[in-house]
C-alpha positions in Angstrom: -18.8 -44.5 12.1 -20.7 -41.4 12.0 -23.2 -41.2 8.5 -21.4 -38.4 6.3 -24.2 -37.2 3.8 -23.6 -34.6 0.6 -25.5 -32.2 3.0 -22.8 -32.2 5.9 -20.0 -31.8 3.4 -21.7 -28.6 2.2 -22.2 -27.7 5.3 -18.6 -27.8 6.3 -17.6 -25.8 2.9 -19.6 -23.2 3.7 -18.2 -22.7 6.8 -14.6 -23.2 5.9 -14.2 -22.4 2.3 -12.3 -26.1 1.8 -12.5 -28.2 -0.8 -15.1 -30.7 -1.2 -13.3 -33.6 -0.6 -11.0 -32.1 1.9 -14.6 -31.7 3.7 -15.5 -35.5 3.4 -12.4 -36.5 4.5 -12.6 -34.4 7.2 -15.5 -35.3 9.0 -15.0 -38.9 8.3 -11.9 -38.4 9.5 -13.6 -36.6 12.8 -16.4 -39.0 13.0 -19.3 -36.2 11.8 -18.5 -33.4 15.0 -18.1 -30.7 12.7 -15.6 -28.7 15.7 -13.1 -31.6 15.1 -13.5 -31.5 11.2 -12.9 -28.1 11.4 -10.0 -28.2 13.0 -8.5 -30.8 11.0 -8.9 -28.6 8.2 -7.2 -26.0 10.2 -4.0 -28.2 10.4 -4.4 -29.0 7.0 -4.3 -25.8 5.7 -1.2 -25.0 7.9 0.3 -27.7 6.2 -0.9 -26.7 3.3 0.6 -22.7 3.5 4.0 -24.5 3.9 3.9 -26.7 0.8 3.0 -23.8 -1.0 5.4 -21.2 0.7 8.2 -21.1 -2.3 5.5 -20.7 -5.0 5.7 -16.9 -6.8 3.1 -13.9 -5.0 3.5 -11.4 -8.1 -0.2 -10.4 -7.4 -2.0 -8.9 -4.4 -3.6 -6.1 -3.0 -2.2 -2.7 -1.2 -4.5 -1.8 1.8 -4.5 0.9 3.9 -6.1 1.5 7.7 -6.4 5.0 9.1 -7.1 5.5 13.0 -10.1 7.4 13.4 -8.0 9.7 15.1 -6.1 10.5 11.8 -2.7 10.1 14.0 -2.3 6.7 13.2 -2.2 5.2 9.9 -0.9 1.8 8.2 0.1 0.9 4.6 0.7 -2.9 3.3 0.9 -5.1 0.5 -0.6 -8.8 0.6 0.8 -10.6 -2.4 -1.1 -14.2 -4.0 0.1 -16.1 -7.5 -2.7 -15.0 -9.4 -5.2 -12.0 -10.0 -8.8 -14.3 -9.2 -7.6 -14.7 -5.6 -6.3 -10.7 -5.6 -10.1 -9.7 -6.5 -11.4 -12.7 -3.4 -13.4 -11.1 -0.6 -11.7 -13.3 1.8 -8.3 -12.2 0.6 -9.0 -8.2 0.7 -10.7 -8.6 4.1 -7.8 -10.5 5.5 -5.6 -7.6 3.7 -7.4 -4.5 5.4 -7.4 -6.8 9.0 -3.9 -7.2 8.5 -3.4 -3.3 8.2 -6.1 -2.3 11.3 -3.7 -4.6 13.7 -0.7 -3.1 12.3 -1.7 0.1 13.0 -3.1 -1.0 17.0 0.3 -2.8 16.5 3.4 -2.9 14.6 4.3 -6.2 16.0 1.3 -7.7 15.7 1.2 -11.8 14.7 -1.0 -13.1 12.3 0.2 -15.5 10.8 -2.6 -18.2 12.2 -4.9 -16.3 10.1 -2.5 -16.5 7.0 -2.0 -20.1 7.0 -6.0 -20.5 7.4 -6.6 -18.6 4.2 -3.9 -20.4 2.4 -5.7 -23.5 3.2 -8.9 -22.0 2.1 -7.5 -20.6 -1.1 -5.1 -22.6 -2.0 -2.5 -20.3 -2.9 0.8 -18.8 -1.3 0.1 -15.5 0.6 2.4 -13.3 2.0 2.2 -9.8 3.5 5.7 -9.0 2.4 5.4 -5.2 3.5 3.9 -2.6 5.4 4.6 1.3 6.4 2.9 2.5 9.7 3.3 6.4 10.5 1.8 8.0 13.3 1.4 11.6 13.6 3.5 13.3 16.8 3.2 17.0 15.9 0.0 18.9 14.6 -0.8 17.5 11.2 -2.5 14.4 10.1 -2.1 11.0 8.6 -3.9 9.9 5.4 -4.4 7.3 2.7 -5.9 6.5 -0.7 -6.1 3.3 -2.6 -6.5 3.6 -6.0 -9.4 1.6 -8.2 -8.0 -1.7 -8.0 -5.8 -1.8 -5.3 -2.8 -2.0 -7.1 -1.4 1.2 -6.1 -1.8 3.2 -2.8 -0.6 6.3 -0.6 0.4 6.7 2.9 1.5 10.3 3.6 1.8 12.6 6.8 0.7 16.3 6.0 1.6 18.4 9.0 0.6 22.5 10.2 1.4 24.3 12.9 -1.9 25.0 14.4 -4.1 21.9 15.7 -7.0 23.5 14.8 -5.6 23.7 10.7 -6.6 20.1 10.6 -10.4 20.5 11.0 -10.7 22.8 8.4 -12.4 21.8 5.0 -9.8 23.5 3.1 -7.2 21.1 5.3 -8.7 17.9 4.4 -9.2 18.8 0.5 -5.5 19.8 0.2 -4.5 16.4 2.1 -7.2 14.4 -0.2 -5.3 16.2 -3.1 -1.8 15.2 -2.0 -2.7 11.9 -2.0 -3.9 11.7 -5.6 -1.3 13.5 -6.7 1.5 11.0 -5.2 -0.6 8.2 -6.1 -0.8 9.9 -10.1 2.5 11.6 -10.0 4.6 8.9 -8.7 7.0 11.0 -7.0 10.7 9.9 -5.6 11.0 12.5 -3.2 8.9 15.4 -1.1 11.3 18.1 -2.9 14.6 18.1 -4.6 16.9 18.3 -1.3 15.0 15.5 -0.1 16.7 13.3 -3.5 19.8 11.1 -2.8 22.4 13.2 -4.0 23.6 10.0 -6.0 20.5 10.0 -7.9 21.0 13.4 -9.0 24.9 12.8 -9.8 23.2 9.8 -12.2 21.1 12.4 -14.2 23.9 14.8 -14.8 26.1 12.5 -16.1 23.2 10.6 -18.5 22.6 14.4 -19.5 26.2 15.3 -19.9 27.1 12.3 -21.8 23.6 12.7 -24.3 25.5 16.1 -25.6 29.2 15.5 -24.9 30.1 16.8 -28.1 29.0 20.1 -27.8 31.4 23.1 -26.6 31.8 23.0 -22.2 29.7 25.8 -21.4 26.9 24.6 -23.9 27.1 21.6 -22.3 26.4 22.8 -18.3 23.2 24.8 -19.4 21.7 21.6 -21.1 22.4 19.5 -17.9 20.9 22.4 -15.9 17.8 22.3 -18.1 17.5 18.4 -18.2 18.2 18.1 -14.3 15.0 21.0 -13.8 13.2 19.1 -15.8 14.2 15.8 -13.9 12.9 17.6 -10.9 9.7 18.4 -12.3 8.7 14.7 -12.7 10.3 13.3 -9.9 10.1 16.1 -7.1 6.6 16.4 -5.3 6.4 20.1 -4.2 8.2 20.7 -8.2 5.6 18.6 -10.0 2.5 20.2 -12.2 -0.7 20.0 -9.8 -2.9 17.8 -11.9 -5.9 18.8 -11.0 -5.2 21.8 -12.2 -3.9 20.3 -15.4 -0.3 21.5 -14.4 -0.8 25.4 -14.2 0.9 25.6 -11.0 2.9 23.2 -9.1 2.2 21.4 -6.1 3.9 24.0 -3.9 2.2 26.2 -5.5 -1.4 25.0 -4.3 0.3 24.1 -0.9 1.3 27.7 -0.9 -2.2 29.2 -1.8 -4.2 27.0 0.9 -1.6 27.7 3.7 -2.2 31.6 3.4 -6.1 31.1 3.5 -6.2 29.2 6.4 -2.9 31.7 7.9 -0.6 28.6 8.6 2.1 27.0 7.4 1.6 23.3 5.7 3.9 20.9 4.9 4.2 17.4 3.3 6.2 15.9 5.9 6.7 12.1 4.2 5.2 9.9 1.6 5.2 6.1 0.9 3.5 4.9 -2.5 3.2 1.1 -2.9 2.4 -0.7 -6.4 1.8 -4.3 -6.2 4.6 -6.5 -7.6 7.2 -3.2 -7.8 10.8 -3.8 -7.0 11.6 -3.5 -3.5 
């Protein structure tokens, strides 16, 4: 039987991230060969991810990974239990790997690495989402995490001239887009883009909030409430904020298509929070 001193069992933390004992235990286990120890802890923490699999992820990280390219972009939340692990660097490294294989490819397997982490964490991951877009017209795709990583934009902005995209004016308006979707928190692109059965809700929540007033009374408030409605929930309808809400989005959309003598569109969104309702 190999000697096991305090030395080798640091030595095997640092490289794995285990516990301390799990380390002694290890290599007494493996007779000192650190490869062996190692993969005992491997197993262990495979073992490990599926003890812990029915434990609650409420916290996590969204990350994003954009081909350099910009054609090819990926979107995904990694969910923990608690907010320490969602701020680990092993954790947010495994997040944005997750998202660069997703993007190279959407049925990409990693769920070796995923049990590994569990066993060095000790807590229940799961990536319980993802959104990959890839650009097939002229147009690009681009991201934006917010400070934190709790909320985060993937959105495809498209033009009909390839060379639109190189511009400086381009890659503002898309860098604006995403704040503004990641701010604005928008349902839909534009209002014909809303399920109609949202919109039905709304007018019958307005309609019922001034039911006693005379009929025609009635259909201009619902008109006024379902504009307004739009104005929150409607990209293209909402108040640019960087611009304080002077003119809309479509507005600026508008005004940095005629410079550049094209026609730009948002063509689709996705905005993740952490922990939202899916």
């Amino acid at each position: 039987m190999a000697q096991i001193t305090a030395a080798d069992v640091a030595k095997l933390r640092a490289m794995t991230n285990a516990g301390m004992m799990d380390c002694k235990k290890a290599l007494e286990e493996a007779n000192g060969d650190f490869q062996k120890a190692i993969e005992i802890l491997r197993k262990k923490g495979a073992a490990t991810a599926q003890l812990k699999s029915s434990r609650a992820t409420r916290e996590g990280v969204i990350a994003r990974y954009i081909q350099p390219d910009s054609r090819v972009g990926v979107l995904v939340e990694v969910n923990c239990e608690t907010d320490f692990v969602a701020r680990n660097e092993l954790f947010r490294n495994f997040a944005e790997e997750v998202a660069k294989k997703l993007a190279q490819d959407p049925n990409a397997n990693f769920e070796e690495q995923r049990q590994n982490l569990v066993g060095q964490i000790r807590e229940n991951i799961q990536v319980s989402r993802f959104v990959r877009m890839e650009a097939n017209e002229p147009g690009v795709i681009a991201a934006y995490i917010h400070t934190g990583a709790k909320v985060g934009v993937l959105v495809e902005v498209g033009a009909t001239k390839p060379g639109t995209t190189t511009r400086e004016e381009f890659k503002q308006l898309v860098k604006d887009i995403t704040l503004q979707i990641a701010a604005g928190n928008p349902l839909a692109i534009s209002r014909e883009h809303l399920d109609p059965k949202v919109i039905e809700k709304e007018k019958e929540i307005a309609a019922e909030q001034v039911k006693n007033k005379p009929p025609n009374i009635i259909q201009k408030i619902v008109e006024s409430k379902l504009e307004k409605f739009y104005q929150t929930v409607c990209l293209l309808d909402q108040g640019y904020i960087k611009q304080n809400g002077e003119i809309t989005v479509k507005q600026y959309i508008d005004q940095v298509s005629k410079q550049l003598d094209d026609t730009i569109t948002v063509r689709r969104f996705v905005r993740y929070q952490v922990g939202e309702t899916q």
